[in-house]
Structure formats: structure tokens, C-alpha cells
MMTF fields as JSON, N, C-alpha, C and O atoms, coordinates in Angstrom:
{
  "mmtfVersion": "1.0.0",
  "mmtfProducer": "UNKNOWN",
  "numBonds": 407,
  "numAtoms": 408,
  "numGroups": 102,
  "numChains": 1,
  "numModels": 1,
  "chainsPerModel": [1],
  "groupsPerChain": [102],
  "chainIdList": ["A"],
  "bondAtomList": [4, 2, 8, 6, 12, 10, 16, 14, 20, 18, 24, 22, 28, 26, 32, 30, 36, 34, 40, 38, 44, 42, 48, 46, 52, 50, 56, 54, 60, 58, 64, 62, 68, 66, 72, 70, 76, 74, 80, 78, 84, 82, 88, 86, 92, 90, 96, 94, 100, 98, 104, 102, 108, 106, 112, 110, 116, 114, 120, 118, 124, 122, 128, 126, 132, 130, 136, 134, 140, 138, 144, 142, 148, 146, 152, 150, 156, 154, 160, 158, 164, 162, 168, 166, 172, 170, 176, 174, 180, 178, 184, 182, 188, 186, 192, 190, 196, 194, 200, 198, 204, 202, 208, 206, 212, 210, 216, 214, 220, 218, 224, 222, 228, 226, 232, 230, 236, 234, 240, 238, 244, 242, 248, 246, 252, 250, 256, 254, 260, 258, 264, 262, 268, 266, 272, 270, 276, 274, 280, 278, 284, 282, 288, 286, 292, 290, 296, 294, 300, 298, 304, 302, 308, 306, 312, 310, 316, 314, 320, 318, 324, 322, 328, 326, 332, 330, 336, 334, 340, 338, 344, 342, 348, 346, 352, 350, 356, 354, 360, 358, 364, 362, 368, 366, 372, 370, 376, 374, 380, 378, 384, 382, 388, 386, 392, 390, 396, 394, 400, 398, 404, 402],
  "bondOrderList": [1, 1, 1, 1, 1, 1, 1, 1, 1, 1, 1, 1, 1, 1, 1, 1, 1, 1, 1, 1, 1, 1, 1, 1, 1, 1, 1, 1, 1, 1, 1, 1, 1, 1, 1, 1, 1, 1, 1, 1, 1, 1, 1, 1, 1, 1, 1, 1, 1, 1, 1, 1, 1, 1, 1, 1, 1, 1, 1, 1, 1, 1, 1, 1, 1, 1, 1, 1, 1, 1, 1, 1, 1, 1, 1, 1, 1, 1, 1, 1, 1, 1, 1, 1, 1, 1, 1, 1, 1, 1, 1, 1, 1, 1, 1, 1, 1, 1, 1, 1, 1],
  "groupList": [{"groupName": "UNK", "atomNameList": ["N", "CA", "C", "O"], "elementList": ["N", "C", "C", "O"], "formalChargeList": [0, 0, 0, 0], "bondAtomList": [1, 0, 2, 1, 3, 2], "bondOrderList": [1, 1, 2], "singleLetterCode": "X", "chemCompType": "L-PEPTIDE LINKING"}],
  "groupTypeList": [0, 0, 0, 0, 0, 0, 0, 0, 0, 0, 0, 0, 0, 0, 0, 0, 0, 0, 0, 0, 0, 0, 0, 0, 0, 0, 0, 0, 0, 0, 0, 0, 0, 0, 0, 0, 0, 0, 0, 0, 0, 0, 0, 0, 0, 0, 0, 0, 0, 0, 0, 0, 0, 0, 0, 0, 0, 0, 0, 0, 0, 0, 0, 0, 0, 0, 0, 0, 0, 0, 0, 0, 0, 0, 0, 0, 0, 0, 0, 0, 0, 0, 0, 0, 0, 0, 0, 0, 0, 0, 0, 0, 0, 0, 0, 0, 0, 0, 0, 0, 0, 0],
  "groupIdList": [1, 2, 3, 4, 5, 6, 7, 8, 9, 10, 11, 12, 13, 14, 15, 16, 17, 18, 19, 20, 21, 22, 23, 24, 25, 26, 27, 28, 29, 30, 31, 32, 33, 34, 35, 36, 37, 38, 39, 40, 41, 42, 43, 44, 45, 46, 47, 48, 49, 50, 51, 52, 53, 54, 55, 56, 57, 58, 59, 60, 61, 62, 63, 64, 65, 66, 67, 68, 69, 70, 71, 72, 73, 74, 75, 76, 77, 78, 79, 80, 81, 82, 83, 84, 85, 86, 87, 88, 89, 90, 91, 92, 93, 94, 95, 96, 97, 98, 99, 100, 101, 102],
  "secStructList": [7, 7, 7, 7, 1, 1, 3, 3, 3, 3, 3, 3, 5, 6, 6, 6, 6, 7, 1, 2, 2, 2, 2, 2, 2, 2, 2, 2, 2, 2, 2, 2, 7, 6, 6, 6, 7, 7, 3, 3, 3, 3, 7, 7, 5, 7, 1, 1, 7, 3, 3, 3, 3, 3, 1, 1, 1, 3, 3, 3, 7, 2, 2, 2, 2, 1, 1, 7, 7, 7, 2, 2, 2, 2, 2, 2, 2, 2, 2, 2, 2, 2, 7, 6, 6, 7, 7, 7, 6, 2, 2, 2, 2, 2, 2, 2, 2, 2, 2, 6, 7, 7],
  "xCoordList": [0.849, 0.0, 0.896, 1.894, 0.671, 1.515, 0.733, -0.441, 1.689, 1.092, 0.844, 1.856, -0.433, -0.812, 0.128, 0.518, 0.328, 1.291, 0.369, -0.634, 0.499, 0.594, 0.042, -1.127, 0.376, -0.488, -0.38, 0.584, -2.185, -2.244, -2.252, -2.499, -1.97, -1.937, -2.617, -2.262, -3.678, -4.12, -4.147, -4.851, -3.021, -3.021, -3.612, -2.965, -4.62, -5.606, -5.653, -5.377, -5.993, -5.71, -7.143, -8.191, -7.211, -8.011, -8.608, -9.701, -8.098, -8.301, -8.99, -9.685, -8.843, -9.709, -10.948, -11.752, -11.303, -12.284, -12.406, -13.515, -10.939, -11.171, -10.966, -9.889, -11.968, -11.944, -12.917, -12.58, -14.117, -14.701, -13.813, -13.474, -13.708, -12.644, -11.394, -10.973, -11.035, -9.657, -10.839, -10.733, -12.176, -12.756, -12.781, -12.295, -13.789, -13.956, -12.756, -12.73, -11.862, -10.669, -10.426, -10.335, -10.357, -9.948, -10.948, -10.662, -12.232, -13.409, -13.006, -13.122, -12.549, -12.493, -11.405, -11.444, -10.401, -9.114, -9.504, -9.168, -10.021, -10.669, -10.816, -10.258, -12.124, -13.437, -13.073, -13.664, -11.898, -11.021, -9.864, -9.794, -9.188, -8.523, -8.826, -8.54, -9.421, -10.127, -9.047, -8.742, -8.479, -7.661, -6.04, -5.352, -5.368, -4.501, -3.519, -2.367, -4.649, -4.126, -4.484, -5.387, -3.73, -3.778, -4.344, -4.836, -3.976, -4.94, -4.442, -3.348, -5.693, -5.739, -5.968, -6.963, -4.578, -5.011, -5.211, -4.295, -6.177, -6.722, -5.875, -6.255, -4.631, -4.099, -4.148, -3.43, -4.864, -5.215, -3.663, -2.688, -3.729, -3.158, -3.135, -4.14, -2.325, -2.626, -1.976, -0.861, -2.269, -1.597, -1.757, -0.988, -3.222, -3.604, -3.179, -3.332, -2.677, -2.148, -2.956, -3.879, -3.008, -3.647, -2.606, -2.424, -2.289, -1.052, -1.31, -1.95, -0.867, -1.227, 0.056, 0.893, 0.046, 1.679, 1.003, -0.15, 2.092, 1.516, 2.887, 3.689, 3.266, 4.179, 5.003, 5.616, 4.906, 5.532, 6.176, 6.726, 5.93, 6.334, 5.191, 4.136, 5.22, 4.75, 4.12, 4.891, 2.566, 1.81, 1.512, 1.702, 0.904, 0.473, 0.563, 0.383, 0.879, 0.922, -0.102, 0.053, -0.913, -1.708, -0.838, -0.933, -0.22, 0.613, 1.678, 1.855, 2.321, 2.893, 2.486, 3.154, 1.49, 0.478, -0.28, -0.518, -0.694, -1.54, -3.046, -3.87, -3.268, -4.504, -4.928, -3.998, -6.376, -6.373, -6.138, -6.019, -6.168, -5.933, -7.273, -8.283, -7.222, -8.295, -8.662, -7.688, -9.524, -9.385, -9.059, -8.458, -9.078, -8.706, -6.982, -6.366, -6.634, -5.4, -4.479, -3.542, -5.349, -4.504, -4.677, -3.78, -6.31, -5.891, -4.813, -3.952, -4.675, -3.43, -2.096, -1.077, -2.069, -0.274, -0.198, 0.501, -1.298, -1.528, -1.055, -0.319, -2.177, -2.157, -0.44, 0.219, 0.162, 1.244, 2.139, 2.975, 2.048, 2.684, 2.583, 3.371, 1.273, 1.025, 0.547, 0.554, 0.098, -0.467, -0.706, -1.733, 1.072, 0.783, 0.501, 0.86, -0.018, -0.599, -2.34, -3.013, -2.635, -3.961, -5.219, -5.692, -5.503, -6.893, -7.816, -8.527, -7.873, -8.556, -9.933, -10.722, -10.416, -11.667, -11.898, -11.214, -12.766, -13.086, -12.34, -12.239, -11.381, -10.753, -9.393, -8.584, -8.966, -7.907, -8.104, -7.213, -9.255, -10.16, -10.079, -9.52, -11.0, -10.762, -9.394, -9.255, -8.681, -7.975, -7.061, -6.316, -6.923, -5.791, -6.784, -6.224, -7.893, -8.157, -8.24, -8.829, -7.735, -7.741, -6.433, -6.19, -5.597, -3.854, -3.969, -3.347, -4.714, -3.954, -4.786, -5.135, -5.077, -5.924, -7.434, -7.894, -8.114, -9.558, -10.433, -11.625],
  "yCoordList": [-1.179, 0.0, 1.244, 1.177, 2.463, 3.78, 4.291, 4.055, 5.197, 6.633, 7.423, 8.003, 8.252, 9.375, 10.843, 10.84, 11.748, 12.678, 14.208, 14.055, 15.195, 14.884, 14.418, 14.805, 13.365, 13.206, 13.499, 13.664, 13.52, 14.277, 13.423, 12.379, 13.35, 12.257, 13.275, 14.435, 12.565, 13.434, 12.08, 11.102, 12.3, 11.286, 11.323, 11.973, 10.974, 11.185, 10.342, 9.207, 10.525, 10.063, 9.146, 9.791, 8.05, 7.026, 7.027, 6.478, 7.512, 6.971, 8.658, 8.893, 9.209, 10.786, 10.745, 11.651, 9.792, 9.884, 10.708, 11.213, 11.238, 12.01, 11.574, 11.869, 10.619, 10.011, 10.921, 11.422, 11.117, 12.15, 13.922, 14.492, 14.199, 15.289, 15.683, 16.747, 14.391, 13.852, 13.562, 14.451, 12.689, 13.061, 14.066, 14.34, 14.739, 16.195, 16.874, 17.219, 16.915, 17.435, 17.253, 18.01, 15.732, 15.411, 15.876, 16.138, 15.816, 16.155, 17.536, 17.767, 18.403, 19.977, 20.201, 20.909, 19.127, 19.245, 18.876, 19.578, 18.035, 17.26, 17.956, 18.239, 18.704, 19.781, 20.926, 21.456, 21.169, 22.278, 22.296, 23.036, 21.356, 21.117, 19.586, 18.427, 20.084, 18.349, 17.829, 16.637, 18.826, 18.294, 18.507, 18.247, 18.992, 19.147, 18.139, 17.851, 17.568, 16.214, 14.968, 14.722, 14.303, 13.236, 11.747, 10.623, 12.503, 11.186, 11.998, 12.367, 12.013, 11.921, 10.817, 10.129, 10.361, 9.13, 9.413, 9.798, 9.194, 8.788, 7.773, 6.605, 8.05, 7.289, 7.005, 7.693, 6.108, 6.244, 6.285, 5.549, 6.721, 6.758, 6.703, 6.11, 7.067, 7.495, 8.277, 8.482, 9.001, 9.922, 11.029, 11.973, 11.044, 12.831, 13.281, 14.466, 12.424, 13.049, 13.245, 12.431, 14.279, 15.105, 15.997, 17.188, 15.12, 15.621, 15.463, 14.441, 16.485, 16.505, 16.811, 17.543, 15.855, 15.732, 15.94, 15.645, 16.549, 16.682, 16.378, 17.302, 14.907, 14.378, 14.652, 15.692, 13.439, 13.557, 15.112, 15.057, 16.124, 17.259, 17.513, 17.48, 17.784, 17.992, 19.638, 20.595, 19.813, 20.877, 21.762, 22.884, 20.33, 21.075, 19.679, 18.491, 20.282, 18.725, 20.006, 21.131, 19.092, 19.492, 20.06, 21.103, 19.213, 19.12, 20.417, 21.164, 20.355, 21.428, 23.207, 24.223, 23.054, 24.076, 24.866, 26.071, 23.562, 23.831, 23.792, 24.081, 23.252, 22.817, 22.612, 22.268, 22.817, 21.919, 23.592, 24.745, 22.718, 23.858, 24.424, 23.74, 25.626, 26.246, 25.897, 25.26, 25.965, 25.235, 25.968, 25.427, 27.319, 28.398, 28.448, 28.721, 27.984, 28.524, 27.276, 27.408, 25.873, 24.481, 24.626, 24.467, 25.014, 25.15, 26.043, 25.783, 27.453, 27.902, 27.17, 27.406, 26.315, 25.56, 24.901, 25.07, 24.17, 23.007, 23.256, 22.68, 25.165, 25.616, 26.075, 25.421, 26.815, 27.505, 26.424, 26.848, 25.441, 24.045, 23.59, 23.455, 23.455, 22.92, 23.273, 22.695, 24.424, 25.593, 27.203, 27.847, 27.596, 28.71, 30.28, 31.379, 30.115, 31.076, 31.481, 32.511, 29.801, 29.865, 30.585, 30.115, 31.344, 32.011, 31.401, 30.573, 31.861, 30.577, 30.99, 30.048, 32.118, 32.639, 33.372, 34.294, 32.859, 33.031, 32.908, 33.616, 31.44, 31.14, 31.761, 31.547, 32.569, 33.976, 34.848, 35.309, 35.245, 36.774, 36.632, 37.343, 35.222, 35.099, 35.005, 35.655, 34.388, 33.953, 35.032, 35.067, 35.867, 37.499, 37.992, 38.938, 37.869, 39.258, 38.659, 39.049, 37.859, 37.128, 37.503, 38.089, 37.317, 37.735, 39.117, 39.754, 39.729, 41.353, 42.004, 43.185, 41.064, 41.302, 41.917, 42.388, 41.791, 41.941, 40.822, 41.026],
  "zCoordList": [0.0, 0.0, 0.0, 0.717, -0.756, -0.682, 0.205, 0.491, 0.717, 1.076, 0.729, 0.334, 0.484, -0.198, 0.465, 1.633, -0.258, 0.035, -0.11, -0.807, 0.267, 1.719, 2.582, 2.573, 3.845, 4.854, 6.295, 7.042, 6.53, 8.336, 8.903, 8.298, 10.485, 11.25, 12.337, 12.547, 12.976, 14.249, 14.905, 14.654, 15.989, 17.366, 18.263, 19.085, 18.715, 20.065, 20.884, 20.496, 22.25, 23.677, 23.367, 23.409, 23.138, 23.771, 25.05, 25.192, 25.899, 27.282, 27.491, 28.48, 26.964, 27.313, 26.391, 26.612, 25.299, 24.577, 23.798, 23.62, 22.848, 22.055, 21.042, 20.523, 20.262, 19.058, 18.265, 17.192, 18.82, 17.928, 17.966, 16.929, 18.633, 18.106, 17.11, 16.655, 17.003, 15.945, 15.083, 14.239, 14.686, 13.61, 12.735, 11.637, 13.877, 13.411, 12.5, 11.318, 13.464, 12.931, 11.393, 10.426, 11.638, 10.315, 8.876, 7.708, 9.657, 8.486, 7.885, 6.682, 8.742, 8.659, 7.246, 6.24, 7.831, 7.276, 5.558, 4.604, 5.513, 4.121, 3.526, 2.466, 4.408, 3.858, 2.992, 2.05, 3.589, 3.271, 1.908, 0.927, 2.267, 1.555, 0.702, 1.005, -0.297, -0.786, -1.945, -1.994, -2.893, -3.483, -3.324, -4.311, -2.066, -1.448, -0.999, -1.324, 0.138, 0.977, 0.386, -0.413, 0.846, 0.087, 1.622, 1.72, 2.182, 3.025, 4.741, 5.166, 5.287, 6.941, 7.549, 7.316, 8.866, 9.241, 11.188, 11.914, 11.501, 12.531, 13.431, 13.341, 14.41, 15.381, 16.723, 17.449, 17.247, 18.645, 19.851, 19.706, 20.319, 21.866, 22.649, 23.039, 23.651, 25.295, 25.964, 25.485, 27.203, 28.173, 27.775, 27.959, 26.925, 26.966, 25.461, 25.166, 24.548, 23.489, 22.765, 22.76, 21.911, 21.083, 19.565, 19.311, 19.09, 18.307, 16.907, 16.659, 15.469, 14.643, 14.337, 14.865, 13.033, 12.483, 10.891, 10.577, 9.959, 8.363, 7.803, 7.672, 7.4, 6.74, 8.05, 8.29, 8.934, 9.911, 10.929, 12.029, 10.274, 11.386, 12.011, 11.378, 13.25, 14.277, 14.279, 14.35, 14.189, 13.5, 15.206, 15.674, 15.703, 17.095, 18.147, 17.88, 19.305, 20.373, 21.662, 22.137, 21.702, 23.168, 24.576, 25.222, 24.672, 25.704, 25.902, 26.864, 24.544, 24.416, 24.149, 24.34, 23.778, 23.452, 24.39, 24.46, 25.306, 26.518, 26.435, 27.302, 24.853, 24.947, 23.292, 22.563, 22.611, 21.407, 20.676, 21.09, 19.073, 18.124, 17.842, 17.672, 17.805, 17.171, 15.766, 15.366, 14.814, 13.51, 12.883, 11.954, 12.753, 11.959, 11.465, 10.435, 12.952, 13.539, 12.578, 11.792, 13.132, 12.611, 10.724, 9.896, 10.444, 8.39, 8.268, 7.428, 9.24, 8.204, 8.623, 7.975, 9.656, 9.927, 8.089, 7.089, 8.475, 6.896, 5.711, 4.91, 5.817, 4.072, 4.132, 3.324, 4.734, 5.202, 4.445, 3.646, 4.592, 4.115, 2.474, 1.537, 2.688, 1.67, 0.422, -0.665, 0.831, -0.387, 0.191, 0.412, 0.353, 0.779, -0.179, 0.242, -1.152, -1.832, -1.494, -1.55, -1.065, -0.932, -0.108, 0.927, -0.507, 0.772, 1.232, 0.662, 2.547, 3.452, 3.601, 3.668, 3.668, 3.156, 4.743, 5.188, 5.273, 6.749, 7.625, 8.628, 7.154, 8.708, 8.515, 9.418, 7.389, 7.205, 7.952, 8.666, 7.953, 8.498, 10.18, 11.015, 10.327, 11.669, 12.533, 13.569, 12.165, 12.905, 12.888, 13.867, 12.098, 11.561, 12.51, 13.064, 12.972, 14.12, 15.28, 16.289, 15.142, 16.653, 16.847, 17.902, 16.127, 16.608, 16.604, 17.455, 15.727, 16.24, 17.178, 17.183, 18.003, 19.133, 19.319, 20.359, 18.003, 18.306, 18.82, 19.048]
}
């Protein structure tokens, strides 16, 4: 079997029950980028992890962060990557007035 290129990995804590959240996630990620990615894979875990890797680098870790990604915040790590010409529409707007502090 290949691997589709690029791919997301969202690692989630099993034992915290965040399997539907790493869904979600992943749906968003799809939704968004449909002809971009090439495959999101869903990895279970444990000890709280919550980690999203895109071709193995490390996008966002819970732990390290101090808590989950905003979605706005995690499409532009992605697009930034993977198609950084691209406009994100809303979650550009939002997430640019969230940093310059509105």
C-alpha cells in the first residue's frame, strides 16, 4: 500500500475519549482542503495526546500548546505548508483578528 502525500496524522488520547474530536478534525481538514491532501489518518493513543503531524512534522501537540488547536489557527499551519498562496476565506479573516488582538 503507498502513502498518499501529503499526509495528516491526528493522534488522540483514547483513554480521554477524544476520538470524535480527531474526527472532526480530520473532516475539517478534508473539507477544506479536498484536493490538497492526500490522506488523513486517525491514530489512537494514550496519556492525553492530542497531536497533529503533516508528513511527519509535528503541526500542534496538546501538551505542548496547553490545549487543542483552534481550527482556523490548525488550516493555516496546513495551508502555510502545503499551499501557501492559498486564501482561506473566513478562517484567514478570523484567525488574523484574533492575533492582532480583536
Amino acid at each position: 500500500m503507498t502513502t498518499r502525500q501529503p499526509r495528516v496524522e491526528v493522534e488522540y488520547c483514547t483513554q480521554c475519549r477524544w476520538l470524535l474530536r480527531a474526527g472532526w478534525t480530520a473532516q475539517e481538514l478534508l473539507t477544506t482542503f479536498t484536493t490538497e491532501l492526500g490522506e488523513v489518518a486517525l491514530v489512537p493513543g494514550t496519556g492525553g495526546v492530542f497531536d497533529v503531524r503533516l508528513d511527519g512534522e509535528l503541526l500542534w501537540s496538546r501538551k505542548a500548546e496547553g490545549g487543542f488547536p483552534e481550527m482556523a489557527v490548525l488550516k493555516q499551519l496546513v495551508r502555510d505548508r502545503i499551499a501557501p498562496d492559498r486564501d482561506l476565506g473566513h478562517s484567514d479573516r478570523k484567525a488574523s483578528g484574533r492575533d492582532a488582538g480583536a
